[in-house]
N, CA, C and O atoms as CSV, one atom per row, in Angstrom:
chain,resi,resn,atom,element,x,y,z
A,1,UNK,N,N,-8.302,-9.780,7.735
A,1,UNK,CA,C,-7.501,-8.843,6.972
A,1,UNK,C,C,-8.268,-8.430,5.715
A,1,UNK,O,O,-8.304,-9.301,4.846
A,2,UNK,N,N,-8.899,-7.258,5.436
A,2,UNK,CA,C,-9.200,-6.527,4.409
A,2,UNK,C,C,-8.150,-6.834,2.936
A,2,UNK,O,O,-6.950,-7.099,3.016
A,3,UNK,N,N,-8.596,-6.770,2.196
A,3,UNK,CA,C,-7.551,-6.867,0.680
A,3,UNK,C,C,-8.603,-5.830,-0.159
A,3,UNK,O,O,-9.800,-5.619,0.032
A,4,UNK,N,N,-7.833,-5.367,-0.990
A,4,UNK,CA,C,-8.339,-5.208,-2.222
A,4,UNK,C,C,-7.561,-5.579,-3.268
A,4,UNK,O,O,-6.512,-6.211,-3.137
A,5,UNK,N,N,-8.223,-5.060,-4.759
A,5,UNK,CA,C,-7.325,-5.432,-6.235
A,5,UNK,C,C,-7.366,-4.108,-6.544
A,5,UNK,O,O,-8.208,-3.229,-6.357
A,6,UNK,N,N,-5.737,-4.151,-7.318
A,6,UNK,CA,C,-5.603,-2.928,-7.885
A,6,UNK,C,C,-6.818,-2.049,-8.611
A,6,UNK,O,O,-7.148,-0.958,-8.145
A,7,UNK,N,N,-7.225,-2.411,-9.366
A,7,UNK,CA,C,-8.243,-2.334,-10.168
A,7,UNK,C,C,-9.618,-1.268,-8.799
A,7,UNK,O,O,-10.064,-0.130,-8.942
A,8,UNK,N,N,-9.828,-2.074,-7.873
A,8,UNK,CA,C,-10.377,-1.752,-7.204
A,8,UNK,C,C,-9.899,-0.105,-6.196
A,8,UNK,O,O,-10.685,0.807,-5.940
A,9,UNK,N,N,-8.280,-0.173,-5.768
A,9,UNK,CA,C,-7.900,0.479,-5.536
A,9,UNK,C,C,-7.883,1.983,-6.833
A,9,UNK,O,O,-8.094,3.166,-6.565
A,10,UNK,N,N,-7.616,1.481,-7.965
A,10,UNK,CA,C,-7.770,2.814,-8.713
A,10,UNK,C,C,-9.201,3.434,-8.748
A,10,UNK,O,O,-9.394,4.649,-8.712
A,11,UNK,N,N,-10.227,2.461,-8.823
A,11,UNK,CA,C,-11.422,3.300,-8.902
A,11,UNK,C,C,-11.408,3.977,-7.471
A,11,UNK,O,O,-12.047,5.028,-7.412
A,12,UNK,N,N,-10.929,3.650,-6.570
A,12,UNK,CA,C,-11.057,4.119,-5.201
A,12,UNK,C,C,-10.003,6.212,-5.225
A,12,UNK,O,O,-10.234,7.208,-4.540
A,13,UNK,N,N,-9.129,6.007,-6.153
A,13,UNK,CA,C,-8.572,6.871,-5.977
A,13,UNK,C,C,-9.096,7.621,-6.901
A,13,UNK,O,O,-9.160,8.812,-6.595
A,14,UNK,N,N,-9.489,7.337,-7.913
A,14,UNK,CA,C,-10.377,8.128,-8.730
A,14,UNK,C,C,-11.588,8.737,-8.583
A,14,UNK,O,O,-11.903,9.687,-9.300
A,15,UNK,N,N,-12.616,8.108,-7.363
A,15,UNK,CA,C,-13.524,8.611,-7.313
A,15,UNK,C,C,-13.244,9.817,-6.405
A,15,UNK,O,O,-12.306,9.763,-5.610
A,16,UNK,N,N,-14.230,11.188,-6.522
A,16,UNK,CA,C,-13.450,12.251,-5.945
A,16,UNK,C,C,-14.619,12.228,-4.546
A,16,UNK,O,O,-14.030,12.836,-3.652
A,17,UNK,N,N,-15.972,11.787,-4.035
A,17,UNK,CA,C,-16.790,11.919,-2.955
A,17,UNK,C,C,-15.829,10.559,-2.291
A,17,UNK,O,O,-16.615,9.863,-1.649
A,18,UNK,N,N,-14.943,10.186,-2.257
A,18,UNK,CA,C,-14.420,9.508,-1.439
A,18,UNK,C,C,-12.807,10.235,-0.528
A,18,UNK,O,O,-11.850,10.691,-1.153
A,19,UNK,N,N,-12.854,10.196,0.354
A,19,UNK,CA,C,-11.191,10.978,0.698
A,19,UNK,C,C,-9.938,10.036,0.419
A,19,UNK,O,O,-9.675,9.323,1.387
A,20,UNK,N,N,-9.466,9.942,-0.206
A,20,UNK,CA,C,-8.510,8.934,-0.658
A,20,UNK,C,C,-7.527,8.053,0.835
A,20,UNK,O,O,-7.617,8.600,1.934
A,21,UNK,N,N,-6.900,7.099,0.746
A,21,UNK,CA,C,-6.421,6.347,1.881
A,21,UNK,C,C,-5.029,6.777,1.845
A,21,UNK,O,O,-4.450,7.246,0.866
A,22,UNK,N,N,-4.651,6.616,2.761
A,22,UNK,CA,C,-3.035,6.422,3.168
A,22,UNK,C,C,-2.343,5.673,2.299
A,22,UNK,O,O,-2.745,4.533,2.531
A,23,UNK,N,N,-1.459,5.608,1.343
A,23,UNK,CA,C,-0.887,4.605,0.482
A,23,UNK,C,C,0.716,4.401,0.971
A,23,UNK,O,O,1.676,5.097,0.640
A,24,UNK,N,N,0.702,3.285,1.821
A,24,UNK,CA,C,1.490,2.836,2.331
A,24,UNK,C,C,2.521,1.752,1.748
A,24,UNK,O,O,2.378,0.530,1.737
A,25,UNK,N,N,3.398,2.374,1.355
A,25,UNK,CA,C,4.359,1.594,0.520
A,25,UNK,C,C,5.236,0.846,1.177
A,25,UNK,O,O,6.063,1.564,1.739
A,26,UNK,N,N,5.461,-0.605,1.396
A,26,UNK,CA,C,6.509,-1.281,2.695
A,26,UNK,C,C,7.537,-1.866,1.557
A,26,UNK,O,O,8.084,-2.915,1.899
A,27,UNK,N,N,7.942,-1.292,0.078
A,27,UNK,CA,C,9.023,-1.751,-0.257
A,27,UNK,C,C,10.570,-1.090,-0.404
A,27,UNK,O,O,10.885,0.099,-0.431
A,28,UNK,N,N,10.986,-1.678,-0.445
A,28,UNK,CA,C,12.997,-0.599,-0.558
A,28,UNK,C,C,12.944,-0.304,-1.436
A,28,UNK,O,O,12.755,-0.832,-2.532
A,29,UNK,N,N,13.220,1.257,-0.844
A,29,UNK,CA,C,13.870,2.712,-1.747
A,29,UNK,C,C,13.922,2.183,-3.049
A,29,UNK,O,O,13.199,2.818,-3.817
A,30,UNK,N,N,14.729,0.921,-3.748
A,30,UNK,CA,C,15.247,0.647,-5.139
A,30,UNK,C,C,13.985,0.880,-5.752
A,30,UNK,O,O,13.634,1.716,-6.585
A,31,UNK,N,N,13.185,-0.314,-4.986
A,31,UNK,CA,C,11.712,-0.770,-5.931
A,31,UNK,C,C,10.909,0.492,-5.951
A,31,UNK,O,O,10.290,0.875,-6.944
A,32,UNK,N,N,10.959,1.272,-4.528
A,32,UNK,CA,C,9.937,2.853,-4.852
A,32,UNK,C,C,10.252,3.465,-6.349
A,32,UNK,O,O,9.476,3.808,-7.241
A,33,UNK,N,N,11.928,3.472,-6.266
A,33,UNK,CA,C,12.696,4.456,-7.602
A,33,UNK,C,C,11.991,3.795,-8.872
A,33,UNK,O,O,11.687,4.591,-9.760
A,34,UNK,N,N,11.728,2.629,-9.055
A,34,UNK,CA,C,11.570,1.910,-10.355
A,34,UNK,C,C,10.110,2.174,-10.421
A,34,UNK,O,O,9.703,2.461,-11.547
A,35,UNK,N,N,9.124,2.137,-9.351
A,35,UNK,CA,C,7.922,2.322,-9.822
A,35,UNK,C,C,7.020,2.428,-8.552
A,35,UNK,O,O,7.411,1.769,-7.588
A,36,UNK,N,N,5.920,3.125,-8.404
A,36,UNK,CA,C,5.589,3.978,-7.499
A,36,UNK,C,C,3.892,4.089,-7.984
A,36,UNK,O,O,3.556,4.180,-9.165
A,37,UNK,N,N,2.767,4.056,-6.639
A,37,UNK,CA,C,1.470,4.913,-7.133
A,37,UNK,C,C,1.883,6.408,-6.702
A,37,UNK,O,O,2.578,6.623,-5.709
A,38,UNK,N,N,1.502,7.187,-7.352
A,38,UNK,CA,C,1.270,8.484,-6.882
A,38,UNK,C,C,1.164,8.776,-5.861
A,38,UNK,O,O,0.577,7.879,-5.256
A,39,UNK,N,N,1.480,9.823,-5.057
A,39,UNK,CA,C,1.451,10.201,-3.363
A,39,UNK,C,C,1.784,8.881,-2.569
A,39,UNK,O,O,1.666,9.206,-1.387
A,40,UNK,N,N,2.061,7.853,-2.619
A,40,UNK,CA,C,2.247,6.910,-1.845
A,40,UNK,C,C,3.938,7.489,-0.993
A,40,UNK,O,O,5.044,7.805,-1.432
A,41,UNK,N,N,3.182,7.361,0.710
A,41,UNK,CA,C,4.402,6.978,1.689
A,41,UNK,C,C,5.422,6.046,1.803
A,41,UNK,O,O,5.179,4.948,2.304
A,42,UNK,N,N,6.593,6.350,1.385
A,42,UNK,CA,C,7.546,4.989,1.200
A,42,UNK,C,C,8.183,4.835,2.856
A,42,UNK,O,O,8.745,5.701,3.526
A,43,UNK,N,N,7.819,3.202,3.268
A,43,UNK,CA,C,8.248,3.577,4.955
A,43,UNK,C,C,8.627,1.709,4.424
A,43,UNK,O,O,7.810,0.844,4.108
A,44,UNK,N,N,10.386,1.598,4.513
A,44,UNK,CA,C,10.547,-0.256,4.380
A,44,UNK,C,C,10.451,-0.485,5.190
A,44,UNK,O,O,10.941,0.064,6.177
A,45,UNK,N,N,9.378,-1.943,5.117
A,45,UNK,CA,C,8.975,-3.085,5.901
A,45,UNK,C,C,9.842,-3.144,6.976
A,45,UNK,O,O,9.320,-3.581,8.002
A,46,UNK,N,N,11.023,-2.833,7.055
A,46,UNK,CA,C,11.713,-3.555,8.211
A,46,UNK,C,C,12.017,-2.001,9.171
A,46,UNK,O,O,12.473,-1.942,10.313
A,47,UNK,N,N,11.720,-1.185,8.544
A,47,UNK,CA,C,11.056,0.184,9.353
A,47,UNK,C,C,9.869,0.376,10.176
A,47,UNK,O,O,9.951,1.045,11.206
A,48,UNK,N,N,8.880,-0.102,9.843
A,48,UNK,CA,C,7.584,0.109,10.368
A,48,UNK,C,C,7.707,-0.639,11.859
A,48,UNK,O,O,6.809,-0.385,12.662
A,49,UNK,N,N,8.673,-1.461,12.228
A,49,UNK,CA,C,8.375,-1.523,14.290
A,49,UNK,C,C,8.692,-0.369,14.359
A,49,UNK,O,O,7.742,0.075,15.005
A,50,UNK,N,N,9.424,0.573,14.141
A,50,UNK,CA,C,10.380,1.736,14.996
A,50,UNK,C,C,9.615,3.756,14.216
A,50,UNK,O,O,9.811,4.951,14.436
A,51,UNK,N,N,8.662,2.773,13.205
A,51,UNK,CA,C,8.299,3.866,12.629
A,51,UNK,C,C,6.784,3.739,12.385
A,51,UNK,O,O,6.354,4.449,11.476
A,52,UNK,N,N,6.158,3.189,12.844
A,52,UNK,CA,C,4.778,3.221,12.898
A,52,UNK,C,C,3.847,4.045,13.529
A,52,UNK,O,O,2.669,4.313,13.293
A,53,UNK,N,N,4.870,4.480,14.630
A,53,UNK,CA,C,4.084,5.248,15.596
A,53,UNK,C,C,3.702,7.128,14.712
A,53,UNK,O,O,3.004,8.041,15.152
A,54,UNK,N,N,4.445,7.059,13.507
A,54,UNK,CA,C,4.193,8.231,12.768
A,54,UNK,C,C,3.101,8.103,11.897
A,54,UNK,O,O,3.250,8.992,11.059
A,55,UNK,N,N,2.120,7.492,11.661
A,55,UNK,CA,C,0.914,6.589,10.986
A,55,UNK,C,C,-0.710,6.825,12.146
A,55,UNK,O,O,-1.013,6.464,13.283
A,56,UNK,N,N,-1.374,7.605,11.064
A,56,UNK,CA,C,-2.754,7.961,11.984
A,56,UNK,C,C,-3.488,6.475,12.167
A,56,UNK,O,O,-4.086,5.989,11.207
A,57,UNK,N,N,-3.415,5.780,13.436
A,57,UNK,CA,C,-4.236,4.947,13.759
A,57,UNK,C,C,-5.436,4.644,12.741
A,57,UNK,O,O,-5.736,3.579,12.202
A,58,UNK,N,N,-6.055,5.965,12.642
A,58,UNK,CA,C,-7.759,5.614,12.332
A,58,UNK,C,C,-7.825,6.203,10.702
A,58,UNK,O,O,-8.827,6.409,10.018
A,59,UNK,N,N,-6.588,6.364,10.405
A,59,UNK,CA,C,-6.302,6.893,8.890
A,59,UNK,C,C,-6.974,4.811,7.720
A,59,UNK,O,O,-6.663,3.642,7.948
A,60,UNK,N,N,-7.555,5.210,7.030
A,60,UNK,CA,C,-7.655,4.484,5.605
A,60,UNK,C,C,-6.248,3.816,5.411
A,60,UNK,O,O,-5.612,4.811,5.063
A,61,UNK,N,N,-5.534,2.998,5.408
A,61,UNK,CA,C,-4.443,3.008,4.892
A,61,UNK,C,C,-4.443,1.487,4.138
A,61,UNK,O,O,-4.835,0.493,4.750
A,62,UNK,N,N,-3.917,1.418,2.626
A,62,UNK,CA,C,-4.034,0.804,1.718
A,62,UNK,C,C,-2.318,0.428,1.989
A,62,UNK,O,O,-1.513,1.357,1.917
A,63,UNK,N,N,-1.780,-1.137,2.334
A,63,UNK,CA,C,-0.278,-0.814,2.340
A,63,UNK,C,C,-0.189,-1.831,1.169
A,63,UNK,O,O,-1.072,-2.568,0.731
A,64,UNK,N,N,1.288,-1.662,0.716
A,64,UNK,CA,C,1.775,-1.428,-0.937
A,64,UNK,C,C,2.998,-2.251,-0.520
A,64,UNK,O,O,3.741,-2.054,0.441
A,65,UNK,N,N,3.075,-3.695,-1.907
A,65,UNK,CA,C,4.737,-4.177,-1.749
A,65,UNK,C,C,4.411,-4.791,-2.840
A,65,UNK,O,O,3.234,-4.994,-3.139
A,66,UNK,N,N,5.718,-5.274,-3.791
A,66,UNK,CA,C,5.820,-5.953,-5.052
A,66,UNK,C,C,5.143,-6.469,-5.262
A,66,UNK,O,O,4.432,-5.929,-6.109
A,67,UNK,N,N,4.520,-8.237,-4.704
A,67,UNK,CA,C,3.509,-8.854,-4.833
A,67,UNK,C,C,2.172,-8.916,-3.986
A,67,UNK,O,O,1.057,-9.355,-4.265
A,68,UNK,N,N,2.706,-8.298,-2.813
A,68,UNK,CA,C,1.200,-8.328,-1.805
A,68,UNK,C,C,1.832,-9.110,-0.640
A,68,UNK,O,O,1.205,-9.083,0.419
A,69,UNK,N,N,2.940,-9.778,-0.682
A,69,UNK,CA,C,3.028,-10.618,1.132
A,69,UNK,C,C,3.423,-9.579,1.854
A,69,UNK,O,O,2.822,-9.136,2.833
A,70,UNK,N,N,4.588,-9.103,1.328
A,70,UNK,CA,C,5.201,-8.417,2.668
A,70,UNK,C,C,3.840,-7.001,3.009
A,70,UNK,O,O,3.611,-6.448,4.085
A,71,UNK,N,N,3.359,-6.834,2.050
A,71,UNK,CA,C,2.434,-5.416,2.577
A,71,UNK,C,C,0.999,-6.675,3.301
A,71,UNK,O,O,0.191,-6.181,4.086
A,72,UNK,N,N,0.892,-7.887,3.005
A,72,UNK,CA,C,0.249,-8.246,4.389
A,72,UNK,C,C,1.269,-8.727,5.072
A,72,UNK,O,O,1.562,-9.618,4.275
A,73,UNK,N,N,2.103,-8.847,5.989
A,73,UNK,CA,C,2.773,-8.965,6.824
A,73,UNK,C,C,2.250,-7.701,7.363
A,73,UNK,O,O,1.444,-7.556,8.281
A,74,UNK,N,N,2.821,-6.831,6.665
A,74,UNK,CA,C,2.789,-5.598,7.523
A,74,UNK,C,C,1.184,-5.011,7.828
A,74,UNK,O,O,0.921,-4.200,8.716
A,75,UNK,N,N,0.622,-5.351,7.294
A,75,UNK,CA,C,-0.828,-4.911,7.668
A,75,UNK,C,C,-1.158,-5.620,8.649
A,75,UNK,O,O,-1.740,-5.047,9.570
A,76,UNK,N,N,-0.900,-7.016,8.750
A,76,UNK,CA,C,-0.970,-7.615,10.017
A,76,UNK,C,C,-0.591,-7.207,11.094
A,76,UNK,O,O,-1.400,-7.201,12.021
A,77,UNK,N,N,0.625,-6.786,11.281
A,77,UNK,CA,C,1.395,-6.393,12.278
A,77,UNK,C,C,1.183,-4.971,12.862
A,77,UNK,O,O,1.658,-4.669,13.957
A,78,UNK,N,N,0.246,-3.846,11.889
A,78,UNK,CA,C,-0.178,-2.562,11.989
A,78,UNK,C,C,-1.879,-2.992,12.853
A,78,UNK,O,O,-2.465,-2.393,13.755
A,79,UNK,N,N,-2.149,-3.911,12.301
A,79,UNK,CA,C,-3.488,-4.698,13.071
A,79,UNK,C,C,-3.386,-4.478,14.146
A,79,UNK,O,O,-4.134,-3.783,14.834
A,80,UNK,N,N,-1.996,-5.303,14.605
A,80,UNK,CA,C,-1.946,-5.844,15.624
A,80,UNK,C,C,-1.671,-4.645,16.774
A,80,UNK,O,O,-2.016,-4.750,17.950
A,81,UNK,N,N,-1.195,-3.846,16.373
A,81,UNK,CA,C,-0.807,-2.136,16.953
A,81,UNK,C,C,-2.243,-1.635,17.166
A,81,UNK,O,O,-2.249,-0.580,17.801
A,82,UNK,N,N,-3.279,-2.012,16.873
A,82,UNK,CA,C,-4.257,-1.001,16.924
A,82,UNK,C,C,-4.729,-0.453,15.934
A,82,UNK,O,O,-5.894,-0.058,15.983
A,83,UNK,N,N,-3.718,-0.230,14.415
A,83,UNK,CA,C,-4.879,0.172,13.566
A,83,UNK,C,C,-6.067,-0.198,13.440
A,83,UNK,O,O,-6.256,-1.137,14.213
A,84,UNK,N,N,-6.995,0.058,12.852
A,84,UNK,CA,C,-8.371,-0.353,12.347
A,84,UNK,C,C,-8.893,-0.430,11.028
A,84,UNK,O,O,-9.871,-0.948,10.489
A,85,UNK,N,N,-7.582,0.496,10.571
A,85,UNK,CA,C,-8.486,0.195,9.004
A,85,UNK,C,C,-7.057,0.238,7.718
A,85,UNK,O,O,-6.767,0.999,6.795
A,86,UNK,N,N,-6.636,-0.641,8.125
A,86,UNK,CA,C,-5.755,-1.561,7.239
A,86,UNK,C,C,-6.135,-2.483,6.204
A,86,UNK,O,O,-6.710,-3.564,6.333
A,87,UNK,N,N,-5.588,-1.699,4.771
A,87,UNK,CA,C,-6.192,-3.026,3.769
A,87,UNK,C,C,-5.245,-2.745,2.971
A,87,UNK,O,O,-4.694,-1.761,2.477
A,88,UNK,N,N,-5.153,-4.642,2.965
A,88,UNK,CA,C,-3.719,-5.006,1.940
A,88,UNK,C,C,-3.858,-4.960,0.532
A,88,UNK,O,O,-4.798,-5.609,0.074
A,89,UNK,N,N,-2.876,-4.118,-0.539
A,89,UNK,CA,C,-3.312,-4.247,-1.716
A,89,UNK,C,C,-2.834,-5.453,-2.370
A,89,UNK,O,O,-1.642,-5.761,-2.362
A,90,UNK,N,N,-3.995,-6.340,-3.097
A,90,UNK,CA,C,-4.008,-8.153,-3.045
A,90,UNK,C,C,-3.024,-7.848,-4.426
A,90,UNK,O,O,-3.412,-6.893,-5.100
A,91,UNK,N,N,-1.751,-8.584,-4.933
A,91,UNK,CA,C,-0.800,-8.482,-5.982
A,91,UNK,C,C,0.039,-7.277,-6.105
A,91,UNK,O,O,0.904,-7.155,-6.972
A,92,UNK,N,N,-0.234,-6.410,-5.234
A,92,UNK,CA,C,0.712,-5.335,-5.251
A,92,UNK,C,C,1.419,-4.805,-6.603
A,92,UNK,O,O,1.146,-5.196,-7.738
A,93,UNK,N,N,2.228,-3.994,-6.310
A,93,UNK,CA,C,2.611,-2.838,-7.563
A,93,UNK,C,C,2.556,-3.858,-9.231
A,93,UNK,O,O,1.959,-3.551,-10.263
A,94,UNK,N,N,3.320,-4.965,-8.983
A,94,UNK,CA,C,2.692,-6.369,-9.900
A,94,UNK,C,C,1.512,-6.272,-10.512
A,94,UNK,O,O,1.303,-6.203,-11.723
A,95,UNK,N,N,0.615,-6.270,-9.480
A,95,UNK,CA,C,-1.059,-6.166,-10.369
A,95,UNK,C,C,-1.348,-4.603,-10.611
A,95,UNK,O,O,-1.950,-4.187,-11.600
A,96,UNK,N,N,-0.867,-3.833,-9.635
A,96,UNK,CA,C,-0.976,-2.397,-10.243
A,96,UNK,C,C,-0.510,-2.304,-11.748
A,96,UNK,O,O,-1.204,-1.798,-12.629
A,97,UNK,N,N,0.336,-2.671,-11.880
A,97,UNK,CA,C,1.188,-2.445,-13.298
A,97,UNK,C,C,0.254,-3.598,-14.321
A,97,UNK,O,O,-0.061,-3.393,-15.493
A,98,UNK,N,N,0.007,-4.552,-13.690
A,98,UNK,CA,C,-0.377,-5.635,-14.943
A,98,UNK,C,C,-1.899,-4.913,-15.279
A,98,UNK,O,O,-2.187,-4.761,-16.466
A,99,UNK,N,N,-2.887,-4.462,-14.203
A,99,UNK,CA,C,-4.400,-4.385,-14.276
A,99,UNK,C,C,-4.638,-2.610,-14.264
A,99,UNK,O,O,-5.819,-2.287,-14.391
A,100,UNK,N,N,-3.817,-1.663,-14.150
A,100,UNK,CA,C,-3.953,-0.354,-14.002
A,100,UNK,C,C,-3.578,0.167,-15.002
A,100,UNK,O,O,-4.184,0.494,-16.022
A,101,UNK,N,N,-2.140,0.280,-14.590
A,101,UNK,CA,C,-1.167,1.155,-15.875
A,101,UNK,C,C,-0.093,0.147,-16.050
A,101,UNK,O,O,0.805,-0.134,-15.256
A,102,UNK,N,N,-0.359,-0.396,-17.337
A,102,UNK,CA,C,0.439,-1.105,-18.503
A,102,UNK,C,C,1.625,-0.569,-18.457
A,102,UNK,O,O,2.634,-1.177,-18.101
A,103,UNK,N,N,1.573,0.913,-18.908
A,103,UNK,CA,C,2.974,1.236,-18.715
A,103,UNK,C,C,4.050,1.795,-17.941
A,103,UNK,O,O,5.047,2.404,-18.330
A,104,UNK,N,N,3.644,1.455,-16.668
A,104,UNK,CA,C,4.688,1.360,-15.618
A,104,UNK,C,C,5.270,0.466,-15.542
A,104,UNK,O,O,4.868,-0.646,-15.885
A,105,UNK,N,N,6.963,0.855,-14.818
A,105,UNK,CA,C,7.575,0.166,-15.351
A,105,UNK,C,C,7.665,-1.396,-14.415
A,105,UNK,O,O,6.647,-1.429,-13.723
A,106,UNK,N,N,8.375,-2.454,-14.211
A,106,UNK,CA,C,7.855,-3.662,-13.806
A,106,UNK,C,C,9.345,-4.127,-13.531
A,106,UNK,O,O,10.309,-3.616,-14.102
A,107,UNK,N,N,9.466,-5.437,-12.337
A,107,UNK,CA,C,10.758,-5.621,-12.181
A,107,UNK,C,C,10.368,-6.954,-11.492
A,107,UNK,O,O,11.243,-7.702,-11.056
């Protein structure tokens, strides 16, 4: 299983010779409302058996949850479907907020 750190993920979205990844968000609607990366797909974790099949196989996709388990759960389980290029963001919106932007908001 691929990981990255936030930190890592922002330079990734910042740099512009790169095409940015799929930002796959696996947390509930509440937690999207409270705080969010930019363009990120909000699809909850307990969506993705019945909704995965809407997800480009061979797409970049970076998946996104409060601390990082449930978005590896689900990267696992997108693995296991056949993606190929699944990488879990390591501390999720947590380390986004603690190591990115300070002032987003946190819960």
């Amino acid at each position: 299983m691929k990981q990255l750190t936030a930190t890592q993920l922002k330079a990734w979205l910042d740099d512009p010779s790169r095409e940015p990844p799929l930002l796959l968000d696996v947390r509930e609607p509440w937690e999207f409302d409270v705080v969010r990366i930019p363009d990120a797909k909000l699809v909850p974790m307990r969506a993705i058996p019945a909704r995965h099949q809407e997800l480009a196989r061979d797409a970049e996709t970076v998946v996104i949850c409060h601390h990082g388990a449930r978005s590896y759960q689900v990267a696992l389980f997108l693995e296991q479907q056949g993606f190929g290029n699944v990488i879990n963001l390591y501390g999720g919106m947590a380390a986004w907020s603690r190591d990115v932007d300070p002032a987003a908001p946190t819960y």
